[in-house]
C-alpha positions in Angstrom: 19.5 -36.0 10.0 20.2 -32.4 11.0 18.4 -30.2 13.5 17.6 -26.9 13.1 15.3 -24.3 15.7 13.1 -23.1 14.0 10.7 -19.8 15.7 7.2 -19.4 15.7 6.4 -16.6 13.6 10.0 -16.4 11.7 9.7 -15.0 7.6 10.3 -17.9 5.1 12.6 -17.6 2.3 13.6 -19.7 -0.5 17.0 -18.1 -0.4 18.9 -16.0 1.7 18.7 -13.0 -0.6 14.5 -13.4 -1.4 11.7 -11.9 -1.1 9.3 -13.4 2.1 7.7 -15.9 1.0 5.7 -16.5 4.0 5.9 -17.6 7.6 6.1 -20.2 9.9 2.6 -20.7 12.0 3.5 -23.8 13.3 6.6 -25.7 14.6 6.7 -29.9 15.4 8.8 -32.1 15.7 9.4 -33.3 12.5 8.1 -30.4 10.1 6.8 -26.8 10.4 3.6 -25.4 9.0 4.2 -22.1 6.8 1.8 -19.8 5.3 2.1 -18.1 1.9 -0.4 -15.3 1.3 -2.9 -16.1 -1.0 -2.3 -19.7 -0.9 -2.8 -21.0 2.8 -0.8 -23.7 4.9 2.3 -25.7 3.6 3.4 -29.1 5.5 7.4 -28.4 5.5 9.3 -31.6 6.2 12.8 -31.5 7.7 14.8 -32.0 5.0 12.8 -29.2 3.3 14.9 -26.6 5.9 18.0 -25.6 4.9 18.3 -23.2 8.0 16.8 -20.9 10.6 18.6 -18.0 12.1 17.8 -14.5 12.8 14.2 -14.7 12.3 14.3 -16.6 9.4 13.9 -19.8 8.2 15.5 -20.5 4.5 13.9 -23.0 2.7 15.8 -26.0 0.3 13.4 -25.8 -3.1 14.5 -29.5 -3.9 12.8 -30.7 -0.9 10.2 -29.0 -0.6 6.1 -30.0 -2.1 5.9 -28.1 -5.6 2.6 -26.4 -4.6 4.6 -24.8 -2.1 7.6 -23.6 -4.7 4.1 -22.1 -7.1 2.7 -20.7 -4.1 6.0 -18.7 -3.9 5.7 -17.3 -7.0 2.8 -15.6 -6.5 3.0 -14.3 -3.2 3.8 -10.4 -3.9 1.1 -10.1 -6.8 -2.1 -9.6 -4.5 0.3 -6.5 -3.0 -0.2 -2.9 -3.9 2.4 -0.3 -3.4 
């Protein structure tokens, strides 16, 4: 299994190239707790990092809870310009 540092506060993507979709408000050893606006707190299990780096922590969307991937959907449309 691969390691990966993951920071405190850091955005969360599901891609490199994505919008935020939230970020990380907790860091253990063996998952990270990430908050999407509008939709709370998402476990994040290992394999469910792809990477971290440069403030950011990109997501894999095949590991990841489903709730989570919704959550993401809908994270810009509470936003107003």
């Amino acid at each position: 299994m691969k390691s990966v540092a993951v920071e405190l506060g850091a955005h969360v993507f599901l891609d490199e190239r994505g919008d935020i979709i939230g970020a990380v408000r907790a860091v253990a050893p063996d998952h990270i707790l990430v908050f999407v606006e509008g939709a709370g707190d998402f476990v994040v299990k290992g394999p469910g990092v792809r990477a971290s780096h440069d403030g950011k922590v990109i997501l894999d969307p095949a590991n990841v809870d489903p709730e989570l991937l919704e959550a993401a959907r809908h994270a810009h449309e509470h936003e107003t310009e």
